[in-house]
N, C-alpha and C positions, 0 to 999 in steps of 0.2 A: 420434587425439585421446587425449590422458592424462586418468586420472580425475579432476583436480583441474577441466579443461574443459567435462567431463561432468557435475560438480555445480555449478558455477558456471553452465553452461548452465540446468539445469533450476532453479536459484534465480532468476536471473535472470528466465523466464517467470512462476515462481509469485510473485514481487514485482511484476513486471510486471500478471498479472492480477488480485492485490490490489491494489496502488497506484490502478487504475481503476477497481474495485468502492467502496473506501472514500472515492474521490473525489466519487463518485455517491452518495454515501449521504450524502454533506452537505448541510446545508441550504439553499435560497436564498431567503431574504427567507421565513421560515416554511414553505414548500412542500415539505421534503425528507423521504426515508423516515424517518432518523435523528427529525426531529418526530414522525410518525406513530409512533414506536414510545417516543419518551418521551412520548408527553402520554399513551399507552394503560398503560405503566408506572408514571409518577409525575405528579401531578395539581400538580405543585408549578411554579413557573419553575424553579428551582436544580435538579430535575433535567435538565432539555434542557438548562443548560449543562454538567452534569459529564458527559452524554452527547457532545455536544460535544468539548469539552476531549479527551474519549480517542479521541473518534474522529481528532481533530487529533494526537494525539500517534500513533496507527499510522498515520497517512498519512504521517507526515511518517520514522517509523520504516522504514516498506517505501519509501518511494523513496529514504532512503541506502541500503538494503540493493541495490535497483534500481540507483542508480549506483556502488555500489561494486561491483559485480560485475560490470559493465561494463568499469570501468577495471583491473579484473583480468583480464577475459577478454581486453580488449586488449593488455594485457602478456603472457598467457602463450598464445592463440593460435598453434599454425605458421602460418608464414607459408607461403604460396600455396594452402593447401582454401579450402575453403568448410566 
């Protein structure tokens, strides 16, 4: 494996286990951690949405970083390992 496979691999994971961490931390129907940590921050509504809002914006950040890395590693993979 060449180094470019090797960082692409370990991006991949660690977009991978963010993409799933900040999924989980969104809200649903008022329940989520993301609330518990803005109502203990900011006593206001307008903060749990600017909480919100960036949490939406690195989710949505780490899973193109997740499928571009993908479609990179499938481009530059040898073919026949594992």
């Amino acid at each position: 494996m060449n180094p470019l496979n090797i960082i692409m691999l370990v991006l991949m994971f660690a977009s991978g286990i963010a993409t799933v961490l900040l999924v989980l931390m969104h809200s649903g129907k008022g329940t989520g951690v993301s609330d518990m940590i803005a109502s203990s921050m900011y006593n206001s509504a307008a903060g749990a949405g600017v909480w919100e809002k960036n949490l939406d914006r690195l989710s949505v950040i780490t899973s193109v970083v997740f499928v571009v890395s993908i479609c990179v590693m499938m481009l530059t993979f040898p073919l026949g390992t594992i």
